[in-house]
N, C-alpha and C positions, 0 to 999 in steps of 0.2 A: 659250527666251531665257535661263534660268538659266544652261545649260550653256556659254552665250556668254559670259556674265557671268562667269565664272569662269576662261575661257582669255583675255576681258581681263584679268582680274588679273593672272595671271601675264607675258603680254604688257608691262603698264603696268611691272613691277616690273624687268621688263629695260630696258626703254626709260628709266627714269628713272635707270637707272643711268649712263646714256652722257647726261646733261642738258649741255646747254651752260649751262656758269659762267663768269659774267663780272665783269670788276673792281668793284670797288666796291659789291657790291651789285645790280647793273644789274641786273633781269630774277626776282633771287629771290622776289618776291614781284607777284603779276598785277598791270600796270599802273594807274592811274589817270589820266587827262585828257580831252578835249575833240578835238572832228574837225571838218573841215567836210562832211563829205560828207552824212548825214543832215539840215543843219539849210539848207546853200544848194545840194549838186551842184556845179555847175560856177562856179556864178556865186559865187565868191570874190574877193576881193583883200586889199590889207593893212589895210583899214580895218575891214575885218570879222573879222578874226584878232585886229589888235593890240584891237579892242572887247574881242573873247572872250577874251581872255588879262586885260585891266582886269576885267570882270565875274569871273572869277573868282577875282581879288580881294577886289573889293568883295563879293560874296554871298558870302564865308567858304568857298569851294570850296579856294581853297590852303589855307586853316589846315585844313579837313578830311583835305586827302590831297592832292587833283588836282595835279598838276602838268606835265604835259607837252599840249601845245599843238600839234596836230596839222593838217598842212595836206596835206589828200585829193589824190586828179586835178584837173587844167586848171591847173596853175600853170605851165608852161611856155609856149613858143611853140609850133605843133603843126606846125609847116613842116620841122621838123624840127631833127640837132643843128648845133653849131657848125662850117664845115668845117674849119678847123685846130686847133681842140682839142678836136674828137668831143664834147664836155662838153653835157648838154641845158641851152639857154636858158632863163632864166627870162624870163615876160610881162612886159615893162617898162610896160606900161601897167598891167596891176594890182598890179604890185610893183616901182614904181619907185626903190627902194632895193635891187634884188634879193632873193632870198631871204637873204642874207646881212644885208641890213638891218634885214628883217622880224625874222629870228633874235636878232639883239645887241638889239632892243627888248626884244623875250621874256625875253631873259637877263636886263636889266636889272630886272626884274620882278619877278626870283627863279624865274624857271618854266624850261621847258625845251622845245624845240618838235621838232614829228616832220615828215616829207615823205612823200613817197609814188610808187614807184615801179611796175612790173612786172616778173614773169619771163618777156617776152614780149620782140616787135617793138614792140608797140603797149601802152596803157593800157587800159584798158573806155571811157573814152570819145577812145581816138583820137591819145593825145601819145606823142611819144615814150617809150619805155619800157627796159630796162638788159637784156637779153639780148646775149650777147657783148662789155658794157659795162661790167661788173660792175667789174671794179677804177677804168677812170674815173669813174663815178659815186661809188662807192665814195668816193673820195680825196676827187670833188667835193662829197659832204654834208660830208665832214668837216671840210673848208676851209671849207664855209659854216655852222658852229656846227650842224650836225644831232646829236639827241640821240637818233630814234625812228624807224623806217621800216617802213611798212607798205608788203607788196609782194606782188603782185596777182597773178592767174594768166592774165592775158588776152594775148592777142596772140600767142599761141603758134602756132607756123609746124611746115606737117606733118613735117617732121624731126626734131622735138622729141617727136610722138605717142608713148605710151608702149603699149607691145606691146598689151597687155591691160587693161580696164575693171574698176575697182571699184566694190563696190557702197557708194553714201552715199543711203539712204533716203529723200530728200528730193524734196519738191515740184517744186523747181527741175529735177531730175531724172527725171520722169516722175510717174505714179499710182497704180502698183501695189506696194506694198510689204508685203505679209500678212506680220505680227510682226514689224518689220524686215529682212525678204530683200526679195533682187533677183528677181524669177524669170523675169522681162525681159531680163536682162544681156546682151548678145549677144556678150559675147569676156571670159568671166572668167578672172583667173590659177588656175593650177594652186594647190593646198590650198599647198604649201610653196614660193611663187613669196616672196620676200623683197622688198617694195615699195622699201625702202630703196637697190634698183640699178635702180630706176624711172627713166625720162627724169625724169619732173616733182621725182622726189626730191634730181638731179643739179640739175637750173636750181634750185632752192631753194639748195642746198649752194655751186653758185657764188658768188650775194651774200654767204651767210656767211663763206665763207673771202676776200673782199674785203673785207668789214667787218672781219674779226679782223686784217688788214694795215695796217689806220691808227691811228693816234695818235691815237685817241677811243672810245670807247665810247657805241655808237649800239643800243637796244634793237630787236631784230629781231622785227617781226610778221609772221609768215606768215598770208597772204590768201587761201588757196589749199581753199577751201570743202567740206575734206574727202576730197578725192579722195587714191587711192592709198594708201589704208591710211594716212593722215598719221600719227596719231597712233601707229604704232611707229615712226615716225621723226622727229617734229614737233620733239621736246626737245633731240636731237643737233643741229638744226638750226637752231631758232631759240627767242625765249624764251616765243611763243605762235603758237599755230595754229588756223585758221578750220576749224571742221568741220562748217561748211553754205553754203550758198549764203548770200543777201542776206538781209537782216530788213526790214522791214516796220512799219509802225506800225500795226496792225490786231490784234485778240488772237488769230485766229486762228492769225498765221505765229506770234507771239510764243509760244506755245501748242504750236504743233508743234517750233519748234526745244527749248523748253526740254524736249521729250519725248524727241526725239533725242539730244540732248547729255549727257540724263542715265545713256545707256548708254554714255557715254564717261569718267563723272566719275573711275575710278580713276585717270586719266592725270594728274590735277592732282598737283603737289605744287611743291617749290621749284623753281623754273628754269623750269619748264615746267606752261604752263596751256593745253587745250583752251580755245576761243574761239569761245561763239557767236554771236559780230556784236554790233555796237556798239550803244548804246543805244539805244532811241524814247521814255525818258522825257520828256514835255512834247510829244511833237509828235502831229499828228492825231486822232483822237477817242477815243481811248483813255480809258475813265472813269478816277477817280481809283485805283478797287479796282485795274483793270490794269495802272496805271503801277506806283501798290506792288508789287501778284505782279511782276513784269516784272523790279523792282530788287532785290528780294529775293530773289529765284529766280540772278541773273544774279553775285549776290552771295554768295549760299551756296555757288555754282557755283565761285567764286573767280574768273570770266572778266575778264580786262580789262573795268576799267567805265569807257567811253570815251561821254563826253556826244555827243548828238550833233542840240541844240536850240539857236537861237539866246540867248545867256543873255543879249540888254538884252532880253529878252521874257518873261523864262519866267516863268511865274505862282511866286508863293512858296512855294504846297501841295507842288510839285513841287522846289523847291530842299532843302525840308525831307527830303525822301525820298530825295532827293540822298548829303543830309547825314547820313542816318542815323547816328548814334556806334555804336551798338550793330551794325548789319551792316557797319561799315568797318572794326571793329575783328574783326571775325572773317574779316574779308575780306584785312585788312593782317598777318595772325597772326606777328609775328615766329618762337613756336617752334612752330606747327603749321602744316606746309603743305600737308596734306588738306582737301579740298573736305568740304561737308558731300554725303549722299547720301540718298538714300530706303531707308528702313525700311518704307514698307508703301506699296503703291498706293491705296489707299481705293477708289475710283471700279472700279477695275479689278482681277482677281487681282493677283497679284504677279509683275512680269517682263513685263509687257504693254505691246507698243509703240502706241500707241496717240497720232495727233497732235494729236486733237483733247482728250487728257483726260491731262494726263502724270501722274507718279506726285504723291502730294497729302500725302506727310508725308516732312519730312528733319529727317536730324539731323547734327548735327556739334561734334565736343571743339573748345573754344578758350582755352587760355590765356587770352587776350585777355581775354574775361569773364567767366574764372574757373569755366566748366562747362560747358553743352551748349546750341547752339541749335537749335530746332525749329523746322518752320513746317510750317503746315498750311495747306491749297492748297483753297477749292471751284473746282472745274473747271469746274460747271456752270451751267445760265444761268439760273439762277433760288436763291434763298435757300437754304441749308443749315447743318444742324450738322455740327462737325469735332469728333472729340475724340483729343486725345493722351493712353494710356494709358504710364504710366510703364515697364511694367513689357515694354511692346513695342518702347522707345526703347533702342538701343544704348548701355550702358555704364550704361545706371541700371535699378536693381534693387530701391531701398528705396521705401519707401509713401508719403515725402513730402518735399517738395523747397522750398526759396525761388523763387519765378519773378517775374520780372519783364516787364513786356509792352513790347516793341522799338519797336509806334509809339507808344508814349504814357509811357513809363518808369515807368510805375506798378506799384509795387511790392504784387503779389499778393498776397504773404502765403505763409502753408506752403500748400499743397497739395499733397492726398493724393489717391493712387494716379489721378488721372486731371484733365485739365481740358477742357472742352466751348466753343465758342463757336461762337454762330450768325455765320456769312459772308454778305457779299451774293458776288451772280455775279462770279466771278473775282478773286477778293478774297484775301488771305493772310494767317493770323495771323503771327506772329512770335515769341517767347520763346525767354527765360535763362533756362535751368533749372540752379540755383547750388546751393548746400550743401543736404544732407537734415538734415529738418527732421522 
């Protein structure tokens, strides 16, 4: 796995060079807002968006960052499009203002709102979807104030099938994965097959070269759960990219993907962030330990942190963790746009894929707060000590440092050459490790 780790890098370091840069800022730094799709599915309308969009107001989510307002599958009509302007209907009964109504609420709010489309015929649950539509839809978000679109990989028609299968190690995707190989794969490309002239890489490249043809700038999420090698062509394409299947509000999908995605962390940087699915903070039985690991992990990752709980519900423990200042602000880095990454596996050698235990200490430089943040990760299900030794942590080298603690801001004092704390199961510490001391 090392040796893989290593022709990612180099990999990452081309692909970041061709990133797609967009006006204003758009896309340079990993999203922040809010979706419906984790928190209602299908069962949306505008009363539950324009709520979500007031809640994050009111609970201080826009003054933190959030700001775009995302609206999942089932917002249309599913009968299909209009017939004389091919344009997909929106449900007049759940958005009886159109999406265009819905949208100038949102704006007025100061926020900003996303839609959601596919590179298919179909959606995942069945509406119409923008394969060989791509400039109408295109034009149509844009006349209706869309700021964000996330778009999907479903509905894909066998004309579209791409030669050869790649390997994405994932659940979703079978059971046998030893170290992260395929050894199942039944039609892999050849070593120097270029995914980038891939069917799936083309329908991706269609909405973007539609998008870049209108008078707006609309952040491009690619939904497309890792397949095809994404990630040497994710950046060229769009300003984020899914590199797994679905997520889960359970610790253990949240568990496996944050193990997976951690052997894709070189690909982060400006323009372009690796994405592995939206959040579970607040929803289903997740203790409080895993909603932190969850957001701190998701956070360090740099991924799009895209709420995805109804917020006139959400408990406050959970808004706070939300909010964190100290991981949004390593997260929002104006001048560093490297992810943090793991320095040692703990639980595991080093290099070891493993879904049920990912690696359990990262670090990462941040401007932002002025030195290095660490986290340290128990994996396991029952009580443990983590300790960060200074002297194993990339880029610090002296015997003592100022640290501050991320959930609780308390300011540690100097500490020398090492800090220890007992975890509960699934728990994460967090720290600022600032001037040597």
């Amino acid at each position: 796995m090392a040796s893989y780790l290593s022709a990612t890098a180099v990999l990452s370091l081309l692909a970041q060079a061709n990133a797609l840069v967009r006006p204003d800022g758009v896309g340079r730094l990993p999203a922040l807002g809010w979706n419906t799709w984790n928190a209602f599915n299908c069962d949306i309308d505008a009363s539950k968006i324009l709520t979500a969009a007031e809640q994050t107001i009111s609970l201080g989510l826009k003054d933190a960052g959030y700001e775009y307002i995302n609206i999942d599958d089932c917002w249309s009509v599913k009968s299909g499009r209009d017939p004389n302007t091919k344009r997909i209907i929106p449900d007049s009964t759940k958005f009886p203002d159109g999406i265009s109504g819905i949208a100038s609420q949102i704006h007025d709010l100061g926020l900003k709102v996303g839609i959601y489309s596919s590179a298919g015929t179909e959606t995942c649950a069945g509406y119409p979807a923008s394969l060989g539509y791509e400039k109408i839809d295109a034009e149509t978000f844009a006349e209706w104030g869309i700021d964000y679109l996330k778009y999907d990989n479903c509905g894909v028609p066998s004309n579209w099938t791409d030669a050869y299968t790649d390997c994405v190690p994932d659940t979703t995707n079978g059971s046998n994965f030893p170290n992260g190989t395929c050894p199942d794969l039944t039609n892999p490309a050849p070593a120097e097959y270029d995914w980038s002239t891939s069917k799936t890489a083309k329908r991706f490249e269609a909405m973007r070269d539609a998008l870049l043809n209108v008078d707006r700038t609309i952040l491009y999420s690619l939904c497309e759960w890792g397949q095809a090698d994404v990630n040497t062509w994710g950046n060229a394409t769009g300003n984020s990219w899914r590199t797994t299947g679905d997520i889960t509000p359970h610790w253990e999908r949240i568990a496996e993907i944050a193990n997976q995605n951690s052997f894709y962390i070189t690909y982060a940087d400006f323009w372009g962030y690796p994405d592995p699915d939206m959040l579970e903070v607040g929803n289903g039985n997740l203790t409080l330990e895993e909603n932190r690991a969850h957001f701190a992990l998701w956070a360090a990752m740099k991924s799009p942190l895209i709420i995805g709980t109804p917020l006139d519900s959400i408990k406050e423990e959970h808004v706070s963790i939300l909010k964190n200042k100290y991981l949004l602000a390593f997260h929002q880095d104006p001048v560093v746009g490297r992810a943090a990454s793991p320095y040692k596996w703990g639980y595991n050698p080093d290099w070891t894929f493993d879904p049920a235990h990912p690696a359990e200490y990262w670090s990462g430089a941040s401007s932002a707060l002025g030195g290095t943040l660490v986290l340290m990760l128990n994996s396991e299900g029952s009580k443990k000590t983590r300790t960060a030794v200074w002297s194993e942590v990339p880029g610090l080298g002296g015997n003592g440092y100022r640290v501050t603690d991320v959930w609780t801001g308390e300011d540690l004092g100097c500490v020398e050459k090492e800090y220890s704390v007992e975890l509960q199961s699934h728990d994460v510490a967090a720290l600022v490790v600032g001037e040597s001391c």
